[in-house]
C-alpha positions in Angstrom: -63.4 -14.5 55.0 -65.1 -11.1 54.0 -63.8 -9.0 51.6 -64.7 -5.3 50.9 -64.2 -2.1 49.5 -63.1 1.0 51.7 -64.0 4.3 50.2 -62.8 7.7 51.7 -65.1 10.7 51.0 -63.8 15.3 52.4 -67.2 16.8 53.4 -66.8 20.1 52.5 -70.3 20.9 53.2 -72.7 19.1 54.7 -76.8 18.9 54.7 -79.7 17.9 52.7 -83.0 18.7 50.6 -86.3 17.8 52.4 -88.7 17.0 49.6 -92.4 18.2 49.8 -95.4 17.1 48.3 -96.6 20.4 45.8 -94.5 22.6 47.3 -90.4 23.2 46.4 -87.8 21.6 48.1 -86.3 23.0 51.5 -82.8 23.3 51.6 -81.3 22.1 55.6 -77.8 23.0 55.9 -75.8 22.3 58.8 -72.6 20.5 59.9 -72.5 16.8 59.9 -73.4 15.9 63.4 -76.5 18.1 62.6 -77.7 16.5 59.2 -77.1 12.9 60.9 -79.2 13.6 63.6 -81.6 14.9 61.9 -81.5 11.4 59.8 -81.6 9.4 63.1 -84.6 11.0 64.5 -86.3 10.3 61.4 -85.5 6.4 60.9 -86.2 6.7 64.9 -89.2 3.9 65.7 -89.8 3.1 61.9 -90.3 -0.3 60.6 -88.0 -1.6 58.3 -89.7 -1.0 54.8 -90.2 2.8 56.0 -86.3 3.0 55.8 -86.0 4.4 52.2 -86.1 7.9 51.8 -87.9 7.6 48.2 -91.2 6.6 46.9 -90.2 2.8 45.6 -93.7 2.8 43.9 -93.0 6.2 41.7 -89.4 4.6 41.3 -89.9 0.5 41.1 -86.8 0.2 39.2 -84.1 2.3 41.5 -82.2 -0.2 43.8 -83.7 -0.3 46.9 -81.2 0.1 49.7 -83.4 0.6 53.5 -81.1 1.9 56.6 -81.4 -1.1 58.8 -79.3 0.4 62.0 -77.9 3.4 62.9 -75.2 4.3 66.0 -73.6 7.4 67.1 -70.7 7.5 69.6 -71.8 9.6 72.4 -68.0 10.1 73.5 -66.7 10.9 70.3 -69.7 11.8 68.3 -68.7 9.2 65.4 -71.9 7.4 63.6 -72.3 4.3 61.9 -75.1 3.7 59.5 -75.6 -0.3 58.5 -77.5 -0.5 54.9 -79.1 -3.3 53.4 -79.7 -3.9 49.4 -83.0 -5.5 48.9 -83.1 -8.3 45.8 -86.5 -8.4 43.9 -90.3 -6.9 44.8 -93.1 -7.8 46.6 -93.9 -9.9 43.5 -91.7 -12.9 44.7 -89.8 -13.3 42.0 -86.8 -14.3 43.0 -84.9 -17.2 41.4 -81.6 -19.3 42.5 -80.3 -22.1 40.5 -78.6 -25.0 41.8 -74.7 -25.0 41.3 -75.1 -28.4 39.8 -77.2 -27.0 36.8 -75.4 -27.7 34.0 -75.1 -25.6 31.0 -78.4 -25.3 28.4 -82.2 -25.2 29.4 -83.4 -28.1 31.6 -86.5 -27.6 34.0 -85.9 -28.0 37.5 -82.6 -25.9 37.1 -83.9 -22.7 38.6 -85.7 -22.6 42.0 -88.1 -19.9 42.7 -87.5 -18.5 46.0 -91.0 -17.4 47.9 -91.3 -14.3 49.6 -92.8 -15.7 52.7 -90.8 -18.0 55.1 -93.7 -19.8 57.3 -96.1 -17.5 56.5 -94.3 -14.3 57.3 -93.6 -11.8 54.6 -89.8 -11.6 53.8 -87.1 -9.5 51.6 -84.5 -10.9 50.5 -81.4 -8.5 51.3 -78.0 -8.4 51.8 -75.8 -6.3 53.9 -73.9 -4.1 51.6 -72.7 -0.8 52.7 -72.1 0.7 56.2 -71.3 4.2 56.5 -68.8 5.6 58.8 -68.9 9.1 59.9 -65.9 10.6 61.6 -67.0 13.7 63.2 -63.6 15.1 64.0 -62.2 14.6 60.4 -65.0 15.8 58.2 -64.6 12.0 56.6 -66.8 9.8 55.5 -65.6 6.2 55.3 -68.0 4.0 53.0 -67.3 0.6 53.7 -68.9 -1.9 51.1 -69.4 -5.2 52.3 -71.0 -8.5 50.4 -71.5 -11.4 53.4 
């Protein structure tokens, strides 16, 4: 069985700050419908690393959390956003130890996880959060998973 955390979030306002390269920051309001659109459209035909919304080079030590689905009700205009936390870089340096370790230094305890799986390049993630917008509610519900 899963367990989670439910969060409940009023949006008063709604809308977002489109960052540009040597220029100041452009301030897009609008009502929620609008702004998720707008985020929909952009995560629209991207590959999965293109996902995160920040430079992970200019900030290698902020959690990086890539949008790997998005849905909006066409009926009743509800979305749901699926997020994924990824676990390490592209340095592979990932570790796991065996649950049979016991406790002290002994080599062989810890297993270094590669970050290719028969030759393909992987991340290691896991499904954490998935955000549900209720259009007719102004809520946001902010559901926090760990599979």
């Amino acid at each position: 069985m899963d367990r989670g955390l439910i969060s409940f979030f009023e949006i008063k306002n709604c809308g977002f700050y489109r960052i540009r390269n040597k220029t100041d920051g452009e301030h897009i309001e609008g009502s929620i419908s609008e702004s998720l659109k707008l985020v929909a459209n952009w995560l629209s035909g991207r590959d999965f690393p293109q996902t995160i919304p920040w430079d992970i080079k200019a900030s290698p030590r902020r959690s990086q959390i890539y949008c790997k689905t998005a849905y909006t009700d066409p009926t009743t205009g509800d979305s749901l956003f699926v997020f994924w936390k990824r676990f390490g870089d592209d340095s592979g340096k990932v570790s796991g130890i065996s649950p049979d370790a016991k406790f002290g230094s002994h080599e062989g305890d810890s297993i270094k996880i590669g970050k290719k799986v028969k030759g393909q390049m992987l991340y290691w993630v896991n499904q954490c959060i998935i955000g549900l917008f209720l259009s007719t509610t102004l809520l946001l519900q902010s559901i926090f998973l760990i599979h």
